[in-house]
C-alpha positions in Angstrom: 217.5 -12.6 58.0 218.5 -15.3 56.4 217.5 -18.0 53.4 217.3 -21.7 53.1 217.0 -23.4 50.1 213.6 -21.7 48.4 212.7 -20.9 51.4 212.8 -18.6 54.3 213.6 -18.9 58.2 213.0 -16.4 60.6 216.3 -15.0 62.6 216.1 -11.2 63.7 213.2 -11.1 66.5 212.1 -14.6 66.4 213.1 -15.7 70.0 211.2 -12.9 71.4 207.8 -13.6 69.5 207.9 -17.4 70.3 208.9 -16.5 73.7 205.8 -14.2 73.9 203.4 -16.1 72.1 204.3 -19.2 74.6 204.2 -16.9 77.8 200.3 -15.7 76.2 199.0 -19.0 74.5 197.3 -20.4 76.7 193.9 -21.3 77.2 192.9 -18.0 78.9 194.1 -15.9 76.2 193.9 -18.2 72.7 191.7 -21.2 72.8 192.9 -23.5 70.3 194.3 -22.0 67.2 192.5 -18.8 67.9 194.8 -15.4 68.4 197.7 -14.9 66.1 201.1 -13.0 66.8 204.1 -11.3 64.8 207.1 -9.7 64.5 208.6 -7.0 61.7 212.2 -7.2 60.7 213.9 -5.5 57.7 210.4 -4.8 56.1 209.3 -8.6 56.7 206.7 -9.5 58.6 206.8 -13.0 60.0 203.4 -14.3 61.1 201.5 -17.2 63.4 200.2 -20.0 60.3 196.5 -20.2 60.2 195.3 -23.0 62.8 198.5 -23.5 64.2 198.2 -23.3 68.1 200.4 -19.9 70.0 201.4 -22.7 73.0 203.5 -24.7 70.5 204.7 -22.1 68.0 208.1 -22.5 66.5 210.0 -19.7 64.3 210.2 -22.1 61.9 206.7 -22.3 62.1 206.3 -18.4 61.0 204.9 -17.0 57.2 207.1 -14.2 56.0 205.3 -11.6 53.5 206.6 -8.3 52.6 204.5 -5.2 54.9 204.7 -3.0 51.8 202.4 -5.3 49.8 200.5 -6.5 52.8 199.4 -2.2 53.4 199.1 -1.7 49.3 196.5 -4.0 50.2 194.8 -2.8 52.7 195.1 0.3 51.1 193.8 -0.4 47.3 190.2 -0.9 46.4 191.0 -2.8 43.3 188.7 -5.4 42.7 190.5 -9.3 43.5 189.9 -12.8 42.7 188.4 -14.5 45.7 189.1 -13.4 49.7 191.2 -10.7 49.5 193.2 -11.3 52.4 194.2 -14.2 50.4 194.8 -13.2 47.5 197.1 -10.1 49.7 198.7 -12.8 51.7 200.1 -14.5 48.1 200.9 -11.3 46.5 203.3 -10.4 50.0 204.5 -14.4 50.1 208.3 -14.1 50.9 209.8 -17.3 48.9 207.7 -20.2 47.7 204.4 -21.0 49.1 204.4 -24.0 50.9 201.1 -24.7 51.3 200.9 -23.0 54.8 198.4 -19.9 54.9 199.2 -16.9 57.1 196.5 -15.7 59.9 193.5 -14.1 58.3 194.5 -11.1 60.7 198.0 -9.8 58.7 196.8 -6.3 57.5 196.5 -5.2 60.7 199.5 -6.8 62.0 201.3 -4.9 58.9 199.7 -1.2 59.7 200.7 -1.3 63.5 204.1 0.4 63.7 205.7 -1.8 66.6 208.0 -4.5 65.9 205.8 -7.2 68.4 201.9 -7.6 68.2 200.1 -9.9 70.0 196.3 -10.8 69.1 194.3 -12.7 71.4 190.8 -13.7 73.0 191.7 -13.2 76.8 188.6 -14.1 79.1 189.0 -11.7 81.4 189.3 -8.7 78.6 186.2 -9.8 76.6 184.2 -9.4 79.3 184.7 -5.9 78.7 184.5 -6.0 74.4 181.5 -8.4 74.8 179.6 -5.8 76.5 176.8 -2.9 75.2 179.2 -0.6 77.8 182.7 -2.0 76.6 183.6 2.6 75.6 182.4 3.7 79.0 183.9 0.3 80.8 187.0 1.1 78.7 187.2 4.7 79.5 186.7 4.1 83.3 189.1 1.5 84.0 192.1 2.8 80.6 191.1 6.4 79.6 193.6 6.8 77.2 195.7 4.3 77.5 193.9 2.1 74.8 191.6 2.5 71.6 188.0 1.1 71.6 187.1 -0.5 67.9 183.6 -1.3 67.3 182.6 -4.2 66.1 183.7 -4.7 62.4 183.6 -7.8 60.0 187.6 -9.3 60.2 189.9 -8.8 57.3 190.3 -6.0 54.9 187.2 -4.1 57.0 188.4 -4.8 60.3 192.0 -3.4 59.3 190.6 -0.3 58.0 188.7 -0.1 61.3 191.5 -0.3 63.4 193.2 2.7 61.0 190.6 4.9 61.4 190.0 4.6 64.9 193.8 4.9 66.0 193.5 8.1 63.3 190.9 9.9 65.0 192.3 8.9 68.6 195.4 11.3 67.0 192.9 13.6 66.1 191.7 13.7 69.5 194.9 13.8 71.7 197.1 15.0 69.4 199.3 11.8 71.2 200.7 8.8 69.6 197.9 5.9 69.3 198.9 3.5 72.3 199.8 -0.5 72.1 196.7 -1.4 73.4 193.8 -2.0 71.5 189.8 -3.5 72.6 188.0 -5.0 69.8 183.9 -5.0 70.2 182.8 -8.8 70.6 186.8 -10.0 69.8 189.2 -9.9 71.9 192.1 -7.3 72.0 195.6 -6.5 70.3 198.7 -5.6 72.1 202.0 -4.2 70.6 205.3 -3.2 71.5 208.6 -2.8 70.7 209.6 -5.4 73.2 209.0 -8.9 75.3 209.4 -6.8 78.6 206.6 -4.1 77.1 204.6 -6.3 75.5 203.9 -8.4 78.5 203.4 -5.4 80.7 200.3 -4.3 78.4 198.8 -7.6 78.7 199.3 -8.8 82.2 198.3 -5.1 83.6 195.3 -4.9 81.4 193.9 -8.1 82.6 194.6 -7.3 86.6 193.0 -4.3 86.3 190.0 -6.0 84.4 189.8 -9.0 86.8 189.9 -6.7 89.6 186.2 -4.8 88.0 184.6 -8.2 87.5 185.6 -9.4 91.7 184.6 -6.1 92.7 180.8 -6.3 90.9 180.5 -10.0 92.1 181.2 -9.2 95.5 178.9 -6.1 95.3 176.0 -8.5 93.4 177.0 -12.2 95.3 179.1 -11.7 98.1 181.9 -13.4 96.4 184.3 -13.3 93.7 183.3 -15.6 90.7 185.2 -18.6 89.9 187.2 -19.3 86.9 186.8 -22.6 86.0 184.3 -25.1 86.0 184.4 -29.1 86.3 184.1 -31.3 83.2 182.2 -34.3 83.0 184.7 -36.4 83.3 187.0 -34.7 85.4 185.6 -37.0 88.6 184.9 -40.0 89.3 181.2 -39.1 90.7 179.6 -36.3 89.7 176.2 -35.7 90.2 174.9 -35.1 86.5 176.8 -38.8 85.8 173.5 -40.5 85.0 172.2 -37.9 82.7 175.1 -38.1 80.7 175.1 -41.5 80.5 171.4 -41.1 79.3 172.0 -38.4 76.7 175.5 -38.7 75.3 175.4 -42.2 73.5 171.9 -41.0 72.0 173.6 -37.5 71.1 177.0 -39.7 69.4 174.4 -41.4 67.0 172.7 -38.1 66.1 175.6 -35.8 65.1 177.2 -38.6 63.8 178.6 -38.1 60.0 179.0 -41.0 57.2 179.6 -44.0 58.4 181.3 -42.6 62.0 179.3 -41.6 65.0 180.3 -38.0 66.8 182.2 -38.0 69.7 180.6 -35.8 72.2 182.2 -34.1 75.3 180.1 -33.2 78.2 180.0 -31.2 81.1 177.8 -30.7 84.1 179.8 -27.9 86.4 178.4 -25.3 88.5 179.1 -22.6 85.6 177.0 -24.6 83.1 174.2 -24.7 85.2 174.2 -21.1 86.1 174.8 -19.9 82.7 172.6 -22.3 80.2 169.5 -21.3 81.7 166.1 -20.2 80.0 166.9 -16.5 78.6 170.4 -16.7 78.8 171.8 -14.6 75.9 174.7 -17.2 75.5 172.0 -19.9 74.4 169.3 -18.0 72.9 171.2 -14.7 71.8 174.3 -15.8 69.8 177.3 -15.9 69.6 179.9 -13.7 71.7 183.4 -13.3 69.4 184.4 -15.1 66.1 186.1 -18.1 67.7 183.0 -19.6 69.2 181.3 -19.6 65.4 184.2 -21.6 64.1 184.8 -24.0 67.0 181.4 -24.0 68.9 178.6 -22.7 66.1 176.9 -19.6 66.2 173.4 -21.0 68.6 173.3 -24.3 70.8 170.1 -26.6 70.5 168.8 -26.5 73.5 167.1 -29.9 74.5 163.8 -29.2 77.2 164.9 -32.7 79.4 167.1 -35.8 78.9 163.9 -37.8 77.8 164.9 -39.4 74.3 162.0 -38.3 72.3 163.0 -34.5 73.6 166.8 -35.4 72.3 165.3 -36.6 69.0 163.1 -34.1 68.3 165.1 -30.9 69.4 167.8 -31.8 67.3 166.0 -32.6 64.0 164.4 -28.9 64.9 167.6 -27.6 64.7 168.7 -29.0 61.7 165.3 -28.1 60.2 165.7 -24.6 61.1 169.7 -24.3 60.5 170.3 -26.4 57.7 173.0 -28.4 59.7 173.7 -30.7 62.9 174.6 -28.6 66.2 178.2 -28.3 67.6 176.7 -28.0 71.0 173.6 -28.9 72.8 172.3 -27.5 76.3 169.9 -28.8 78.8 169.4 -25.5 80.6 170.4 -25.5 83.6 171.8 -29.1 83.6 174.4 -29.8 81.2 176.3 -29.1 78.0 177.3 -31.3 75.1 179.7 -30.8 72.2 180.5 -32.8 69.5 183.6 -33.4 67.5 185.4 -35.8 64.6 187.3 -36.6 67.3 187.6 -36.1 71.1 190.1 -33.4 70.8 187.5 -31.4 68.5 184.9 -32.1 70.5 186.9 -30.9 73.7 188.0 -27.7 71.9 184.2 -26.5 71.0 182.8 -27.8 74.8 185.9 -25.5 76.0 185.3 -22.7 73.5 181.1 -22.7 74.7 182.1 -22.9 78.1 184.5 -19.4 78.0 182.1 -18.2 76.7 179.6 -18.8 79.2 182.1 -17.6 82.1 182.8 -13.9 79.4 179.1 -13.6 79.3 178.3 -14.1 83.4 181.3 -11.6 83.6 180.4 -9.6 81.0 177.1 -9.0 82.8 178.7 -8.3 86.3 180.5 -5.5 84.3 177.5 -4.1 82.7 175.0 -5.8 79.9 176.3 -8.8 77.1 176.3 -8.3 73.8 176.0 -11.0 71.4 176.7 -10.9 67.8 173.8 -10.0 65.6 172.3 -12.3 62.7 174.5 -10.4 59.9 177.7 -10.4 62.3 177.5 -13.7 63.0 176.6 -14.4 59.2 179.5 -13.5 57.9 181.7 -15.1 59.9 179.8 -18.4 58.6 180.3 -18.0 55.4 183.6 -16.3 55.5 186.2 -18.9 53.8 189.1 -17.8 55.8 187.6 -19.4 59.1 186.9 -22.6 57.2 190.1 -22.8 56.6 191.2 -22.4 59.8 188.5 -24.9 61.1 189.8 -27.6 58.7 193.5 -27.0 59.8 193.1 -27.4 63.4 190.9 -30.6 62.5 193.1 -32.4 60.2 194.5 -35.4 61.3 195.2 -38.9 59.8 192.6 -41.9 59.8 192.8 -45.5 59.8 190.9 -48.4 60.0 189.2 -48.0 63.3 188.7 -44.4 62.8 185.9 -42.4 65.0 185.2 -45.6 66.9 185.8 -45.6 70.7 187.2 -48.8 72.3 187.3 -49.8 75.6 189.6 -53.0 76.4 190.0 -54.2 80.1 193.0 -55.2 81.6 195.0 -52.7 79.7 197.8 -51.3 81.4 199.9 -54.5 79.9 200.2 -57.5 78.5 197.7 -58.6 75.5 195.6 -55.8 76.6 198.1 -53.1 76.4 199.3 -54.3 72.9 196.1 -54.7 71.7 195.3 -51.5 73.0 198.1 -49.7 71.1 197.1 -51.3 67.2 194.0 -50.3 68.0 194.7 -46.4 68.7 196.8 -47.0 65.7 194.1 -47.5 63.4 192.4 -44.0 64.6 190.7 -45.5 68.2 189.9 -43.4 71.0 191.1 -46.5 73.1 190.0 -46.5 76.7 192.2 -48.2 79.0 190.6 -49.7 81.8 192.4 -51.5 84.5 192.7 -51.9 88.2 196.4 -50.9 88.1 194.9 -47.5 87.1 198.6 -45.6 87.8 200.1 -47.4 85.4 197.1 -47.3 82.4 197.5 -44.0 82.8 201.2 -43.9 81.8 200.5 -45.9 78.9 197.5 -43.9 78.2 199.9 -40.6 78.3 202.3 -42.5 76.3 199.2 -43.1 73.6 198.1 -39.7 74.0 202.1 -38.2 73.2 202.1 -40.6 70.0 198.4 -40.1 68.5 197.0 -36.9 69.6 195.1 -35.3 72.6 192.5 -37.1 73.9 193.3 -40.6 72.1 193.6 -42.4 75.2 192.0 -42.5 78.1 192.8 -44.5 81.8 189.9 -45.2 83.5 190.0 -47.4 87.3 188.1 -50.7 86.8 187.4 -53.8 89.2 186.1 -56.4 86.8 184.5 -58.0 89.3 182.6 -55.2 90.7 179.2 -54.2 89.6 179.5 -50.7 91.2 183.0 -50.6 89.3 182.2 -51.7 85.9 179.2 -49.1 86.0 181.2 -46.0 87.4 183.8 -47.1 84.7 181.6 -47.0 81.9 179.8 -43.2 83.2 183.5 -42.0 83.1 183.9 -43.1 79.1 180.4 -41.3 78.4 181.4 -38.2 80.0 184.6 -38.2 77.8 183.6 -39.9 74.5 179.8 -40.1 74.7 179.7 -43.6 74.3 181.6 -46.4 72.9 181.6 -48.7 69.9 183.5 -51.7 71.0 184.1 -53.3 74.2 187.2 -55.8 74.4 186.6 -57.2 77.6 190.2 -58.9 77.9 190.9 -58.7 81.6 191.9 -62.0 82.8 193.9 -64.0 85.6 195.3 -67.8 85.7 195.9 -69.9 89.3 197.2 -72.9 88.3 196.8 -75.9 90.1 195.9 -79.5 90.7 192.3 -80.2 91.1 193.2 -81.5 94.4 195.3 -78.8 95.4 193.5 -76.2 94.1 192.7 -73.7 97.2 188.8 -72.5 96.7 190.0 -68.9 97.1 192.3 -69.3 93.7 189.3 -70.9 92.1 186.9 -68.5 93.4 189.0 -65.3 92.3 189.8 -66.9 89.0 186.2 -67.6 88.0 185.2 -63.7 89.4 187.5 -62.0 87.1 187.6 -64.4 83.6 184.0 -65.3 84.1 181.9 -63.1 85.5 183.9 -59.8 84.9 183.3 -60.6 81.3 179.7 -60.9 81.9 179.5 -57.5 84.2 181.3 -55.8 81.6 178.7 -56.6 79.0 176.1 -55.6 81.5 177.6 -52.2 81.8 178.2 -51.8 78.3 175.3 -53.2 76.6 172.7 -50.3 77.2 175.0 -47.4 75.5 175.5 -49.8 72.3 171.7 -50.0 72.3 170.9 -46.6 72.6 173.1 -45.4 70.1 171.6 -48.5 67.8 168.2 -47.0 68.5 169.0 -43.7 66.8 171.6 -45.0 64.5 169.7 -48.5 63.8 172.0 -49.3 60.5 174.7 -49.5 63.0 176.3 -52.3 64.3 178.7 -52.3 68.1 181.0 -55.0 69.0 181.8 -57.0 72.2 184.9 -59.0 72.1 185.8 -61.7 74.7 189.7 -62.1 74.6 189.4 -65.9 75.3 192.0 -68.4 75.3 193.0 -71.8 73.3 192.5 -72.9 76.9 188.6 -72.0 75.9 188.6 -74.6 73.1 190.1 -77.5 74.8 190.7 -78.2 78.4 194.1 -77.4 80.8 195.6 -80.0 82.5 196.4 -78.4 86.0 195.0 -75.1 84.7 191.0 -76.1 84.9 189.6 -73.1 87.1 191.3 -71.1 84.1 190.1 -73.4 81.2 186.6 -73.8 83.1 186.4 -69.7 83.0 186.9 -69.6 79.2 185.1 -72.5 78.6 182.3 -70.8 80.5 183.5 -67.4 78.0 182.7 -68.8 75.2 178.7 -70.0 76.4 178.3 -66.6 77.6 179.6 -65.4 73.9 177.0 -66.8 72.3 174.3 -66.7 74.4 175.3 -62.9 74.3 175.3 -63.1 70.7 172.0 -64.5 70.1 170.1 -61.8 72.5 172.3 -58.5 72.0 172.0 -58.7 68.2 168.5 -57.2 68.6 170.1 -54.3 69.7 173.1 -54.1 67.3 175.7 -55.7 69.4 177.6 -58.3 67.3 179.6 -60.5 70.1 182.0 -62.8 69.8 185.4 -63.8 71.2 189.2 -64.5 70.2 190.7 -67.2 71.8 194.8 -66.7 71.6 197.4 -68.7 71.9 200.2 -68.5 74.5 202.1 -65.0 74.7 204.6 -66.3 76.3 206.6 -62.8 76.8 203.7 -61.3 78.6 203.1 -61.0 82.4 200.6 -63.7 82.5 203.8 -66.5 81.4 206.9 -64.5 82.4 205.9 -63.1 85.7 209.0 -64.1 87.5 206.7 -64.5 90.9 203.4 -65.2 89.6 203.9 -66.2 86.0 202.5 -69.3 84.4 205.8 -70.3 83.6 206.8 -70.3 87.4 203.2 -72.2 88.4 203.6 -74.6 86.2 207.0 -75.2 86.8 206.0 -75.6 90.9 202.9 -77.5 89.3 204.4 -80.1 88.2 202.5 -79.9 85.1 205.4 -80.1 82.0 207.0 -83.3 83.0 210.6 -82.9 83.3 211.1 -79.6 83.6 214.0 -78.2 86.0 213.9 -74.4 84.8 211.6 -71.8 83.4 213.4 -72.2 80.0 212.4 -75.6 79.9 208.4 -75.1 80.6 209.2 -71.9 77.3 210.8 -74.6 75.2 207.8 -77.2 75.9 205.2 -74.6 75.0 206.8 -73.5 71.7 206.9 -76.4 70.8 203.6 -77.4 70.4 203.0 -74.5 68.0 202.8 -75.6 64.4 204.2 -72.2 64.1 207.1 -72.2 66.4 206.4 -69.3 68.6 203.8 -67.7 70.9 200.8 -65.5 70.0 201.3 -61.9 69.8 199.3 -59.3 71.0 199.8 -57.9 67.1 198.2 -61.4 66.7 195.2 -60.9 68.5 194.8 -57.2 67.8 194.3 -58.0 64.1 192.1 -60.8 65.0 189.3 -58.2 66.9 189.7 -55.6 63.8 188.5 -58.5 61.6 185.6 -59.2 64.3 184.9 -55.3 63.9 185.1 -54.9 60.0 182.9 -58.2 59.3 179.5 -57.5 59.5 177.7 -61.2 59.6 179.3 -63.0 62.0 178.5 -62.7 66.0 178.8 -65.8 68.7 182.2 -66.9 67.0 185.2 -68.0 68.7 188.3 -67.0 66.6 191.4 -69.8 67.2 194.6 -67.0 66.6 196.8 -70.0 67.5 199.7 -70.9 65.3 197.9 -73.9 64.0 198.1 -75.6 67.6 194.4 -75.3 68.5 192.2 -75.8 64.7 188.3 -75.7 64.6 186.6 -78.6 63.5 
């Protein structure tokens, strides 16, 4: 063990718990920040952080606090200031406190003698503690190869639990307690002495579990059950798609807080529809295990049909009856909805309902499900400690732009990847959609790497499809549950002379500048509206990326200019009828970037074309037709997408102006 500084790093045994915790952290075992692991060495016990996710544990990561103050603790009935597992966890802090706060679960970790122990929420093994026969299930399948804990309140009581039970287990076999504990309604706790052991207990338990619950299906169905179902937006058609598109955007201005609208995750798989049903205990019951409280609330509102008055009205129900706005709603039999802060939050507590639909259909393969009662699930509501834990795993930094979704088109480069990137940057959920769809989604994994899960999102798009633009826009709802501003920036340039011009150029040009923009606002239009309708004092944006080319003609370029000239009418004509349903639209018409595909395409660029055009007199190389353009800039260089990114915020932020076209120029193209 050693010391840095006034703190303290973890050596002895800290390898073999991040290897463990890593080998066990994933979904199927610890959604989230759920589960918690440790290791003793030299009367230290080095413990998971509160919130902090098993997959990605580091040693560094780990709390040290002394094991003889933790079990004076668990031990004393002195009265404390506060949570007592608090106030124990600062009493047995090893070095300064840095602000981190160990997992509510360290009294047990303390009492159990081995040197590794590994809590988690396995699927599989709750459908065995969520169950009114978990003893005889677990004497059937273990006997006494693992202790049975009744349900018990976490903390200081649950600790005390675990004690007495391992106690009388003694008592009754006169054997050593094994590693292998089930908690009621839980999950379970494994410890060893090592890695090997360790993942021997947990692996074995689960095959022997899984095995039960295939057995019981086939006996019931015919077939063994499957694991996993289908999110929303994990295909392109799906057929709930259309009631998602109904629901979600109504469902984002609901739960919506301050001045932010939810985001609101969906899902519309074959397990959902089996499991949400009328007299289902996972809807109507309660909750199964801890976990789904904090991430996923104790009950769903459940919403009788997609019809917007049944939206309205069951939610403002629940938060009649409940005092606060649902995590997730149900249409039984149909689909599931969660909303979150953000998309990762609202991810997490769709994922966390949806284990606990697939423990529950298990569970009752197995035997019958039990669901917490009201006083179980009570105090798990108002127990600080989870709050805490909740707020961790939410925190994250906000900006300008934060909550909104925004979708821009032609995003996979150029102005629309840049533009793209400031706006994620200011807290977007950006959406880029392209028909280059391989490579938005690199840059929306790059996006997702820098800002957080579920930041970014690549979705295919044809502009100048109908069908496209529509099956694009039910892929954002399934993910984000709607969108606040639509940057509708695709755009292509075939330059040439009007007499040279072949109609095919002409034709594709005008497809994709003109009427992509005006298909895009077609597709787009109807979610702004029906989130305005339930969130009427708020406003959605449409921005055009335009052009200077828009505010004065091209010589040589006219199908281009004739496109953005034809923008900037369908801008405010857009304007003037969208604003009755809280769609403020307006475009931004940039100058040149001359480093961007569009001009430095060494094929297709508009450097090349208008070298081959003829249209900078003069002009024997590239460089010359780059020169000639600078230029003209009062400001000596070309727009940036920085330039124009800044440009749409403004658009966004300013709340009395629609059917404008912003010059981001340099000073070469000035209103008058």
């Amino acid at each position: 063990m050693t010391t840095e500084n006034s703190g303290v790093r973890c050596v002895a045994g800290g390898a073999d718990i991040i290897e463990i915790a890593h080998r066990f952290g994933d979904d199927e075992y610890a959604r989230a920040g759920g589960g918690n692991c440790s290791v003793k060495a030299d009367g230290v016990l080095w413990i998971k952080p509160s919130g902090t996710r098993m997959k990605t544990l580091v040693a560094g990561d780990l709390v040290p606090l002394r094991i003889d103050s933790l079990l004076e603790a668990l031990h004393s009935d002195d009265p404390v200031e506060g949570d007592p597992v608090v106030a124990a966890a600062r009493a047995a802090r090893v070095g300064d406190d840095d602000g981190r706060r160990p997992s509510v679960e360290i009294l047990f970790h303390a009492l159990l003698p081995e040197r590794l122990v590994l809590h988690l929420h396995p699927l599989v093994a709750n459908a065995l503690t969520c169950n009114e026969d978990a003893i005889d299930l677990a004497e059937r399948l273990f006997g006494d190869d693992v202790v049975v804990v009744d349900y018990i309140d976490p903390g200081i009581p649950l600790a005390r639990g675990i004690e007495a039970a391992r106690t009388v287990y003694t008592q009754r076999t006169g054997a050593t307690p094994p590693g292998l504990i089930f908690l009621r309604n839980h999950g379970i706790i494994a410890a060893a002495d090592t890695i090997e052991e360790l993942a021997v207990l947990v692996t074995g338990m689960t095959a022997k579990i899984q095995a039960a619950i295939d057995q019981a299906c086939v006996a019931k169905e015919g077939s063994a059950p499957a694991t996993k179902g289908i999110a929303a937006d994990e295909e392109e058609a799906l057929p709930g798609s259309s009631l998602v598109v109904q629901v979600g955007p109504l469902l984002r201005g609901l739960l919506g807080t301050g001045q932010s609208l939810a985001i609101i995750a969906s899902d519309v798989s074959d397990l959902v529809a089996s499991q949400t049903g009328v007299g289902k205990p996972i809807v109507s019951g309660g909750p199964l295990i801890p976990d789904q409280i904090v991430y996923a609330g104790s009950l769903p509102c459940v919403i009788p049909s997609p019809a917007e008055a049944d939206v309205r009205a069951a939610v403002a129900d629940y938060v009649k009856q409940h005092g606060h706005n649902p995590v997730v709603c149900v249409i039984p039999g149909q689909a599931a909805f969660a909303a979150g802060a953000d998309q990762a939050s609202a991810a997490n507590a769709l994922a966390v309902f949806t284990d606990a639909l697939r423990v529950a259909r298990d569970a009752n393969l197995l035997g019958v499900c039990r669901v917490m009662d009201e006083r179980e699930r009570g105090f798990i509501e108002n127990w600080e400690a989870e709050a805490y834990r909740k707020k961790v795993a939410a925190s994250t930094t906000k900006g300008r732009l934060w909550g909104k979704v925004a979708v821009v088109t032609g995003a996979a480069q150029g102005f629309g990847l840049g533009i793209s990137q400031a706006l994620a940057a200011q807290g977007a959920h950006v959406v880029l959609a392209d028909l280059n769809i391989d490579l938005a989604r690199a840059e929306a994994e790059k996006l997702c790497g820098t800002f957080g899960a579920g930041r970014a999102l690549a979705v295919a798009v044809n502009v100048s499809d109908e069908a496209s633009q529509r099956q694009a826009v039910s892929q954002i709802v399934a993910a984000y549950g709607g969108l606040d501003l639509f940057v509708s920036n695709a755009g292509i340039a075939r330059a040439a002379s009007v007499t040279e011009q072949r109609i095919e150029d002409f034709d594709l040009v005008t497809a994709v500048n003109y009427k992509g923009y005006f298909l895009g606002v077609r597709a787009v239009a109807p979610i702004m509206a029906a989130q305005h309708r339930v969130r009427p004092d708020t406003l959605f944006d449409i921005v055009e990326v335009n052009s200077k080319s828009g505010l004065e003609g091209s010589k040589r370029n006219f199908a281009y200019a004739g496109s953005k000239f034809g923008g900037i009418g369908l801008t405010q004509s857009f304007a003037l009828e969208l604003i009755e349903s809280g769609i403020k639209v307006n475009a931004v018409c940039p100058g040149n970037f001359l480093d961007g595909p569009l001009w430095s395409d060494p094929e297709r660029g508009l450097f090349v074309q208008y070298l081959e055009a003829g249209k900078v007199p003069g002009a024997k190389h590239v460089a010359d037709v780059r020169a000639y353009y600078e230029s003209k800039v009062p400001m000596g260089r070309g727009c940036l997408p920085d330039d124009v990114a800044r440009a749409v915020m403004y658009l966004v932020e300013q709340q009395y102006e629609t059917g404008q076209a912003l010059p981001v120029t340099g000073g070469q193209v000035m209103l008058s």
